[in-house]
C-alpha positions as CSV (number, residue, x, y, z in Angstrom):
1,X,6.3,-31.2,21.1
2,X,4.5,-33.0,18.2
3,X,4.9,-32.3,15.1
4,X,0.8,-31.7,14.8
5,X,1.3,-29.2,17.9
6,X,3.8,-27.8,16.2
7,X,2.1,-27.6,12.8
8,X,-1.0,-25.8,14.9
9,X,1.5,-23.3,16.3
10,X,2.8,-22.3,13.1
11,X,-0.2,-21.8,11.5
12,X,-1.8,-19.8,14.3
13,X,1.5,-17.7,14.9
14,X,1.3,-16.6,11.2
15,X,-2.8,-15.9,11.9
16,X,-1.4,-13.3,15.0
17,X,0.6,-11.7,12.5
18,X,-2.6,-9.7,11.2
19,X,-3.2,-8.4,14.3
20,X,-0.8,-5.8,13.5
21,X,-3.1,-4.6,10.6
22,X,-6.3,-3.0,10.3
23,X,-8.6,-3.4,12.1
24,X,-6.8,-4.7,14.9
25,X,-3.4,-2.4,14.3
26,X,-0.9,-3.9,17.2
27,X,2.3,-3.4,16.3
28,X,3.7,-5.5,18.7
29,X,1.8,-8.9,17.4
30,X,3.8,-9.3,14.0
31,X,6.5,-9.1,16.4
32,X,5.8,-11.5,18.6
33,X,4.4,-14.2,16.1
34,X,8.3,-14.1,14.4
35,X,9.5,-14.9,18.0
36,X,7.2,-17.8,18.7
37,X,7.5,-19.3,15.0
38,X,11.4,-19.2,15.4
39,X,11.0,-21.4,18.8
40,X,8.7,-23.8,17.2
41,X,11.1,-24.5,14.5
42,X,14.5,-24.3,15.8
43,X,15.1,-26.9,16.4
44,X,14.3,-29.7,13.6
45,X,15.6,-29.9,10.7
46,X,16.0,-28.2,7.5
47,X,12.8,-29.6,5.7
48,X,10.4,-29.7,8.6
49,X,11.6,-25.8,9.3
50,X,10.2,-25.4,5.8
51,X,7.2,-26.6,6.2
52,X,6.6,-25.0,9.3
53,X,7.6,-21.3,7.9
54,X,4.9,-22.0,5.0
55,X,2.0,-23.1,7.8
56,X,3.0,-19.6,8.9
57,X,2.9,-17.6,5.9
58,X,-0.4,-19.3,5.4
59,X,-1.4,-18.7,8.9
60,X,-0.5,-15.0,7.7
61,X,-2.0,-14.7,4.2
62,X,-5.3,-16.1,4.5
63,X,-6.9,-13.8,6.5
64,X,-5.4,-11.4,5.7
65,X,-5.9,-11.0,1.9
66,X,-9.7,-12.9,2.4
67,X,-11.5,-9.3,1.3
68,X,-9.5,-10.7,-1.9
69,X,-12.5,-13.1,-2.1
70,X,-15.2,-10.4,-1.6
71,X,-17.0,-10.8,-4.6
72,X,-15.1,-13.3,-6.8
73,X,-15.4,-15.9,-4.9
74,X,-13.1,-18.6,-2.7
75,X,-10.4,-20.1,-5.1
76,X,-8.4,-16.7,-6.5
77,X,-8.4,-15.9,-2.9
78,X,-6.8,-19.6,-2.2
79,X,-4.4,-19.2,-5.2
80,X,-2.7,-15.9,-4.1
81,X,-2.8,-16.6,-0.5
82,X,-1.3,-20.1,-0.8
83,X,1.0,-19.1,-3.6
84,X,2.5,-15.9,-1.4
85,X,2.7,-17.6,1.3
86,X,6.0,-19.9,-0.6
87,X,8.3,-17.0,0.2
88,X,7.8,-17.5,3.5
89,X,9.7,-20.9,3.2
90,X,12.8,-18.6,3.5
91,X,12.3,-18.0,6.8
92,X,13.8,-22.0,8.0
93,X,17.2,-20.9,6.8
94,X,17.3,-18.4,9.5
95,X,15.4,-20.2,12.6
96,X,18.4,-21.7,14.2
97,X,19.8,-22.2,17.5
98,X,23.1,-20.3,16.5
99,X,24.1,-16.8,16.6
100,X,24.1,-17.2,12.9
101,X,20.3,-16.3,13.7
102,X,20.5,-13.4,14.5
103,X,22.2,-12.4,11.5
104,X,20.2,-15.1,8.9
105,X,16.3,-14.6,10.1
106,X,16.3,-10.8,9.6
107,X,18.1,-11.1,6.0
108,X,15.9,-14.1,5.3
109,X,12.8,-11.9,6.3
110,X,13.9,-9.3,4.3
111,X,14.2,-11.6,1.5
112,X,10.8,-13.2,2.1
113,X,9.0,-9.7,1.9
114,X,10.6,-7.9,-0.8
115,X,10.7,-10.9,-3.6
116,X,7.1,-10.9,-2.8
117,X,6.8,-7.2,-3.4
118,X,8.4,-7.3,-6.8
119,X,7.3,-11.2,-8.1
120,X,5.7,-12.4,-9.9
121,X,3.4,-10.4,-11.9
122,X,5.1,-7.5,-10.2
123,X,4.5,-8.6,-7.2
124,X,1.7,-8.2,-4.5
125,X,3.6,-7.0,-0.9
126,X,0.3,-6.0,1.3
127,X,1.0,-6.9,4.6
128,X,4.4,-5.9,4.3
129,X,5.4,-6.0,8.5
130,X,6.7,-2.3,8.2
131,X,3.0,-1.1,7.2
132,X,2.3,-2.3,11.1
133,X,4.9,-0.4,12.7
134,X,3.4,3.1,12.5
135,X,2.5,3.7,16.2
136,X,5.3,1.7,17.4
137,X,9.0,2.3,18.8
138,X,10.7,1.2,15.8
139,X,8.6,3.7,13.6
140,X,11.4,5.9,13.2
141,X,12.8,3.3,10.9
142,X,10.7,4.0,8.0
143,X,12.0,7.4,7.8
144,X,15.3,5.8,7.4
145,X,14.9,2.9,5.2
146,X,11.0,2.2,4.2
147,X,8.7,-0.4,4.6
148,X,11.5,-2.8,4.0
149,X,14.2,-1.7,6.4
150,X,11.4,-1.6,8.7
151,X,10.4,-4.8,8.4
152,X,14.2,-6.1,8.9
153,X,14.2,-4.4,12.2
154,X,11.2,-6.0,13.3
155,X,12.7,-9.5,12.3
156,X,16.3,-8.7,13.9
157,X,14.0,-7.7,17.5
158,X,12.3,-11.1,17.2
159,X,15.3,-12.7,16.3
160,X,17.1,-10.9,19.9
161,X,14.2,-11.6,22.0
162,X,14.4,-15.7,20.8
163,X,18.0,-15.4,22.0
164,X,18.0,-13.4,25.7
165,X,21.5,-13.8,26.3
166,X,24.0,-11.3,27.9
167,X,25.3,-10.1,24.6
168,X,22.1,-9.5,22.9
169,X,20.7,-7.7,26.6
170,X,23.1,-4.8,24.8
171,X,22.3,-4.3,21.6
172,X,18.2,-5.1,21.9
173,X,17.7,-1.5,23.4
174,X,19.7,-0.5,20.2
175,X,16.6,-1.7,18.2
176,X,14.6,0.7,19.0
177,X,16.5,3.8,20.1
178,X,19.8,3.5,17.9
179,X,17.5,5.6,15.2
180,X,18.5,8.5,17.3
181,X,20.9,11.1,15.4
182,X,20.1,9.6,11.8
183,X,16.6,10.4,11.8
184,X,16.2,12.9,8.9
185,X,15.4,16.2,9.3
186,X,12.1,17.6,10.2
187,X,10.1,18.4,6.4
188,X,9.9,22.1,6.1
189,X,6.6,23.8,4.8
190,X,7.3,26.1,1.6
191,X,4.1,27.9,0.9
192,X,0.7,28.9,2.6
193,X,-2.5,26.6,3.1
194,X,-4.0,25.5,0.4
195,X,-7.5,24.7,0.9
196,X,-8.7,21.7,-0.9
197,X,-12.2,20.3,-1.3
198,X,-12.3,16.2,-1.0
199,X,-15.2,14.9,-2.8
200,X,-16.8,10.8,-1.6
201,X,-19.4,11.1,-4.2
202,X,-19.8,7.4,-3.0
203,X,-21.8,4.8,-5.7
204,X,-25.2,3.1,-6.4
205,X,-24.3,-0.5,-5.4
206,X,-21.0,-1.8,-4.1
207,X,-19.5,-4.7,-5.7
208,X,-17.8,-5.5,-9.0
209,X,-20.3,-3.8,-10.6
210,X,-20.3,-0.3,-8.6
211,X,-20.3,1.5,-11.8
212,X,-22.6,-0.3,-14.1
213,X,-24.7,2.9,-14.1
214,X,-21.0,5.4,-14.5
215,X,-23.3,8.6,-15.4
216,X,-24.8,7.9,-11.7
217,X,-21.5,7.9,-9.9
218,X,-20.3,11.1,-12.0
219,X,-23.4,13.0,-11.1
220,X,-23.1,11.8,-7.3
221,X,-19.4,13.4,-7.5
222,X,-21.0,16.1,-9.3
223,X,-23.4,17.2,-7.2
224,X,-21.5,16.7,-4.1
225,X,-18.9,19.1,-5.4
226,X,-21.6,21.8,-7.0
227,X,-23.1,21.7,-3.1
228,X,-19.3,22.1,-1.8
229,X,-19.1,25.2,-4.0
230,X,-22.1,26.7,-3.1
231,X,-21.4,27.0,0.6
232,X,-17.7,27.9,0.3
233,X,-14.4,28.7,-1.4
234,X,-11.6,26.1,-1.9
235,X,-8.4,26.2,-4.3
236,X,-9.0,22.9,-5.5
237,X,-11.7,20.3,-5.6
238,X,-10.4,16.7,-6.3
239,X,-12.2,13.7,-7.3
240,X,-11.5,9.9,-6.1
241,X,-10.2,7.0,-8.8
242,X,-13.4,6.0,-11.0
243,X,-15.4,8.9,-10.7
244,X,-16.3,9.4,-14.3
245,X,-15.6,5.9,-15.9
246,X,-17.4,7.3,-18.6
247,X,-14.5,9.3,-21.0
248,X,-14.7,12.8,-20.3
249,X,-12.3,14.1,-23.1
250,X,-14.5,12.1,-25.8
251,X,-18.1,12.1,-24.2
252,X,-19.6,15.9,-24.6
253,X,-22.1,16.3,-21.8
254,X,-19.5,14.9,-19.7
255,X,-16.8,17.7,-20.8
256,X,-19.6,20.5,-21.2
257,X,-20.8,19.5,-17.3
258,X,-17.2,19.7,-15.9
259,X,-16.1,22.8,-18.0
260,X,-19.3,24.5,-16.9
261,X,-18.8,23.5,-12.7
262,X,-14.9,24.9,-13.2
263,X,-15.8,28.1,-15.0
264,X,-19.3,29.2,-13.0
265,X,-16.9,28.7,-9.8
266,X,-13.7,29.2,-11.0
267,X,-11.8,26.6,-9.2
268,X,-9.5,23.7,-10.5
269,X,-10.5,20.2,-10.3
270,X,-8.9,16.9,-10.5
271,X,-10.3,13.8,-11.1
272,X,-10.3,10.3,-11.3
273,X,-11.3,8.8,-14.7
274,X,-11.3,6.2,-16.8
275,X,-10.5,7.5,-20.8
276,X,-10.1,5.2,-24.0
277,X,-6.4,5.5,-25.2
278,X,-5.4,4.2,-29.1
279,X,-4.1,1.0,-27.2
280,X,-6.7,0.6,-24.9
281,X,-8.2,1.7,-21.6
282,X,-6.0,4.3,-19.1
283,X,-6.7,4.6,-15.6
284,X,-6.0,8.8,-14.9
285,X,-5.4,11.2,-13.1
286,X,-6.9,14.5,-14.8
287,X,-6.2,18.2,-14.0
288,X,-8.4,20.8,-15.5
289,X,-7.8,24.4,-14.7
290,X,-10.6,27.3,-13.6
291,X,-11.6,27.6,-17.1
292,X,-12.4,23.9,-17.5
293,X,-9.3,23.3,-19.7
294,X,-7.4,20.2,-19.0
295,X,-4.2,21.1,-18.4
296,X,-1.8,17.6,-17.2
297,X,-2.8,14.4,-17.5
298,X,-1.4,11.5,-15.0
299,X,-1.8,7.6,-16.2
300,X,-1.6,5.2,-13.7
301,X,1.9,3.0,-13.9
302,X,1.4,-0.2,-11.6
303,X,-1.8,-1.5,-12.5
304,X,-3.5,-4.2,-10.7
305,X,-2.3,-8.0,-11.9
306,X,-6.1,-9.8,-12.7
307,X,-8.4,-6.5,-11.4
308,X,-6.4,-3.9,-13.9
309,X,-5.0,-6.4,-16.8
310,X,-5.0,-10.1,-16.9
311,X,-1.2,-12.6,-17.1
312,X,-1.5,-15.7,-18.4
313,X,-5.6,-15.2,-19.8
314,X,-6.2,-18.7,-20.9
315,X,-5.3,-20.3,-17.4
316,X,-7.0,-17.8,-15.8
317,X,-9.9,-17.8,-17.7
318,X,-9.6,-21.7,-17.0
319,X,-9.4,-20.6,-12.9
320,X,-12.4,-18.0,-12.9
321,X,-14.9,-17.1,-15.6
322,X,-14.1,-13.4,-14.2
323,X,-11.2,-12.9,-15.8
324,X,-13.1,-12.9,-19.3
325,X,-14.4,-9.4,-17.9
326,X,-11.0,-7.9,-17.4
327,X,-10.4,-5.5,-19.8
328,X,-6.4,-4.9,-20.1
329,X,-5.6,-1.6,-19.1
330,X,-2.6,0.2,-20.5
331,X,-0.2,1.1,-18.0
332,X,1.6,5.2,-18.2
333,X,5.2,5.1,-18.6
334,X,5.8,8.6,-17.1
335,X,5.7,10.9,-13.6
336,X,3.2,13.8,-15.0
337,X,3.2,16.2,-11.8
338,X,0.0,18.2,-11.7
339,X,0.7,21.8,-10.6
340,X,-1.2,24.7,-9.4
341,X,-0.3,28.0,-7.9
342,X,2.3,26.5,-6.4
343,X,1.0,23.0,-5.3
344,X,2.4,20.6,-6.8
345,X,1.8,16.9,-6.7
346,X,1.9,13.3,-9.1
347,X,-0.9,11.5,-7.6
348,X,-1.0,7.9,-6.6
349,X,-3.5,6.1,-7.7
350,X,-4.8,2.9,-5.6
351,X,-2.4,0.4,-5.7
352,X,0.0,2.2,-6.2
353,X,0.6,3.0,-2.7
354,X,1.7,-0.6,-2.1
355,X,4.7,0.0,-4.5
356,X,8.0,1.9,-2.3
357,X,9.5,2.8,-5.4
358,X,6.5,4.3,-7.3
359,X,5.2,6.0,-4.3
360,X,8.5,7.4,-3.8
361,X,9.5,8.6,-7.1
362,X,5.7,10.4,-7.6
363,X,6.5,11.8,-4.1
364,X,10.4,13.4,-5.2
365,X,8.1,16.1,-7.7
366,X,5.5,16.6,-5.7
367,X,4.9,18.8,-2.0
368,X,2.0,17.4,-1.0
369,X,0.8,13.3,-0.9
370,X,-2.5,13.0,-3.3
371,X,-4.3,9.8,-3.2
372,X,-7.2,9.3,-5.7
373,X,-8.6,5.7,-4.6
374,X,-12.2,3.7,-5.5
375,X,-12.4,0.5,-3.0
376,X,-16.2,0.2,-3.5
377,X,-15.1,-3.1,-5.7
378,X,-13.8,-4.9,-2.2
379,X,-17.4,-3.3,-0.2
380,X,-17.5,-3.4,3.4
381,X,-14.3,-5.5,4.1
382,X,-11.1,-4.8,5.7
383,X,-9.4,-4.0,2.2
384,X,-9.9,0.2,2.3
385,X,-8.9,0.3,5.9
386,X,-5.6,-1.7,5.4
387,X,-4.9,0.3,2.3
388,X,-5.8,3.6,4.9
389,X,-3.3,2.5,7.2
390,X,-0.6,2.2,4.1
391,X,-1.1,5.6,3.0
392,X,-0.8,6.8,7.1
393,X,3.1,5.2,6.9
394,X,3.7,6.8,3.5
395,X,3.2,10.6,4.5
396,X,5.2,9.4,7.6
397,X,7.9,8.0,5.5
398,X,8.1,11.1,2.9
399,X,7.4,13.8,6.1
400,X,4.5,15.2,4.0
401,X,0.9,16.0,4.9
402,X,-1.2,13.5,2.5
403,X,-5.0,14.0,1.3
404,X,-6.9,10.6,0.5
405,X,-9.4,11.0,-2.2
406,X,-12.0,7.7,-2.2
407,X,-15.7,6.5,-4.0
408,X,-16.5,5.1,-0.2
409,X,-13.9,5.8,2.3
410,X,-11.6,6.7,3.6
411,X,-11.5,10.5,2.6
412,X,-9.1,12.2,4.9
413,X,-6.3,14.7,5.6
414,X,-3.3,12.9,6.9
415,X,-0.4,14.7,9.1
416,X,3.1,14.5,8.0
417,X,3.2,12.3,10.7
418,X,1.1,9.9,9.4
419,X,-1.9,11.1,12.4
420,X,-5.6,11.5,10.9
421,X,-6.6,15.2,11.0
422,X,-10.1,14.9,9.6
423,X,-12.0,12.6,7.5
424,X,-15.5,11.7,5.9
425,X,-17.0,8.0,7.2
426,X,-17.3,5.3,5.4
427,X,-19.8,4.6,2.8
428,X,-21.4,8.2,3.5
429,X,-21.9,10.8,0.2
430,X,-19.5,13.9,1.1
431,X,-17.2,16.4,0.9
432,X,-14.3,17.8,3.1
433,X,-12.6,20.7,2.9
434,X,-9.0,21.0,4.2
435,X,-5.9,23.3,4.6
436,X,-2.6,21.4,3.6
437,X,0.8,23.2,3.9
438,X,3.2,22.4,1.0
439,X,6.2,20.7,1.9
440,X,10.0,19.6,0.9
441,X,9.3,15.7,0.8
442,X,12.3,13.8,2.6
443,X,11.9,10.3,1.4
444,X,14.0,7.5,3.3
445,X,17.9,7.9,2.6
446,X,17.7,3.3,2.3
447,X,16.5,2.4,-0.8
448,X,14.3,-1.0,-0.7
449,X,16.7,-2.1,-3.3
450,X,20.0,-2.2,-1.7
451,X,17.9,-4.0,1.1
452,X,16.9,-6.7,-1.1
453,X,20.2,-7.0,-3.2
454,X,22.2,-7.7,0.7
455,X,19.4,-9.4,2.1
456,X,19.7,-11.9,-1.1
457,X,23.8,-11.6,-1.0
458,X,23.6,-12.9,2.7
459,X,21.4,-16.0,1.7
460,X,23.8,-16.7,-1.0
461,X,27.0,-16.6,1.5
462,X,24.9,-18.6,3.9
463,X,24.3,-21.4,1.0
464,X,27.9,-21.0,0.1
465,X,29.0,-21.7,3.2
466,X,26.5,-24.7,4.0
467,X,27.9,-26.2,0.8
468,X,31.7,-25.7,1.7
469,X,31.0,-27.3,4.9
470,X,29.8,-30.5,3.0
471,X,32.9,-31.0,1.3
């Protein structure tokens, strides 16, 4: 096979990888495009197996992060994609012909994915391969170990397949049934239904500049919820991220209209808000009670590198005149758990949900999932529906029935088993009103950091090795 065959195949295996992700969601094709990028490059040599495992990552990235490019344009999309798709140069040191394979892809994999998820910037790990295992036979794994240990499995099952021989006939089967007898316990409920009201107030235009009128999108979520009210009873009534960009503990009529929809009705709400902190802007989370007095405050933690705050300004001012716009958001430092009548729950805010460790550590306080999203900046693209299908593997990962707050889409009640109950379409002004069961969360017993710290200790005794052998 040429090299330029070989080149194409790389490229176009990486490409198959999406299919695993909305709006395709096969779990089996991630699978199977590790398998047929391990045969292409097996068999040459070290640099040319580098080159070929970056034509994949490329293959992968690109189209998969393009809604990246929505409204800013082609070359931040280029940058991230092309710059990403580097850690997948990791994966030569593990296509072999050896049985060292089977060992070295999986850890090289796991590698690949998590220094993604933490670097730089704090990393950026959407498309993680255990976000596409959901409906699959190795889903059982994320209630073990995550995302990550997920996303080893799927590598080690490519990394079998490649090599069909009598010994790996055994343990292949092991894959995907060898979860059996670890899987953690069932989540029990510990209260009665809760009925919450889930408010898509939606927004005037979509775009980067969805709330350049903010007193329109807080009267949409406004009247939306006042309609809700007037037609029936709910414990709660909670708004999606950005609904009142517009300060609502500094701007009056804002605070006067919230105090007086919470008092004449009598119900808590939370919301999603934007408010002007000493240091700067806060993206939060805020709870006020049925008298309209705000009661716990929750400030997002992982903000967004170059949407929430901007690294390096003057080269990426340089890049994109955008980034002038970015205002630098101040990022909480704490887990504030909002609590009511029993319910109790730190919300995730948007990207968050991409993070294993934040999502799990607002999860440990909390019996219910609460996401509080606003995708109306990426508009009709296939960004809200892959960040959908993130918070689907989370409440199946934690065992805990999850309710999706968002300006657009998609508002839903998720099952502890990550199914979709009910939800509100797309770009259509609603409300939903649904009966969650708190629940003991049961996060996975493998932290993504002891993945990562062995997946980098087995490339280090690999290199070791490699160099002894040289002597």
């Amino acid at each position: 096979m040429t090299l330029f065959l070989r080149s194409l195949g790389a490229f176009l295996a990486g490409t198959m990888a999406i299919g695993g992700f909305h709006p395709f969601e096969l779990w089996f094709l991630p699978l199977l495009s590790l398998v047929i990028i391990i045969v292409i490059a097996r068999d040459l040599g070290l640099k040319y197996r580098i080159y070929l495992c970056y034509l994949y990552g490329l293959g992968f990235l690109l189209p998969l992060l393009h809604w990246s490019s929505t409204y800013v344009g082609a070359l931040p999309w280029l940058i991230l994609a092309t710059g990403f798709a580097l850690f997948y140069c990791l994966l030569a040191v593990g296509t072999l012909r050896s049985r060292a394979s089977l060992v070295l892809f999986p850890f090289a994999f796991a590698l690949a994915e998590g220094l993604r998820a933490i670097a730089p910037f704090g990393g950026f790990g959407w498309g993680r391969f255990g976000f596409s295992q959901l409906d699959g036979p190795l889903q059982e794994w994320l209630r073990i170990g995550g995302v990550a240990l997920t996303g080893l499995v799927v590598a080690l099952s490519a990394a079998l397949l490649v090599r069909l021989r009598r010994e790996t006939l055994l343990v292949l089967p092991l894959v995907f049934v060898g979860m059996l007898g670890v899987v953690p316990a069932s989540a029990t409920t510990v209260g009665e239904p809760y009925r919450i009201g889930l408010i898509q107030g939606g927004v005037s235009q979509l775009g980067l500049e969805f709330n350049a009128t903010p007193r329109d999108v807080f009267r949409r979520h406004f009247e939306e919820t006042d309609r809700l009210l007037g037609r029936t009873s709910v414990d709660l009534v909670l708004w999606p991220e950005n609904a009142s960009d517009i300060d609502p503990l500094q701007d009056a009529e804002i605070r006067g209209q919230l105090a007086r929809l919470t008092r004449k009705n009598e119900v808590p709400i939370v919301i999603g808000a934007v408010t002007q902190g000493v240091a700067g802007p806060e993206n939060v989370s805020l709870f006020f009670d049925g008298d309209g007095v705000l009661q716990s405050t929750y400030q997002k933690r992982d903000l967004v590198p170059f949407g929430e705050y901007v690294p390096l300004r003057g080269l990426a001012t340089s890049i994109s005149s955008l980034a002038e716009s970015v205002k630098d958001f101040v990022p909480g430092s704490e887990i504030t758990v909002h609590e009511i009548e029993g319910v109790r729950f730190a919300p995730l805010i948007c990207y968050e949900i991409l993070d294993d460790r934040v999502s799990w550590d607002n999860l440990e306080g909390s019996n219910i999932g609460v996401v509080q999203t606003n995708n109306a900046t990426f508009g009709r693209s296939w960004q809200s529906g892959q960040q959908f299908q993130m918070t689907r593997v989370r409440a199946f990962e934690s065992q805990m029935p999850f309710v999706v707050a968002a300006t657009t889409g998609d508002t839903a009640l998720i099952s502890k088993d990550g199914l979709v109950q009910s939800r509100i379409e797309k770009f259509e002004q609603g409300s939903l009103v649904v009966e969650v069961s708190p629940s003991r969360p049961t996060p996975p017993k493998i932290a993504p950091e002891w993945i990562l710290t062995l997946a980098a200790l087995v490339m280090i005794g690999a290199l070791l090795r490699r160099l002894s052998m040289r002597r």
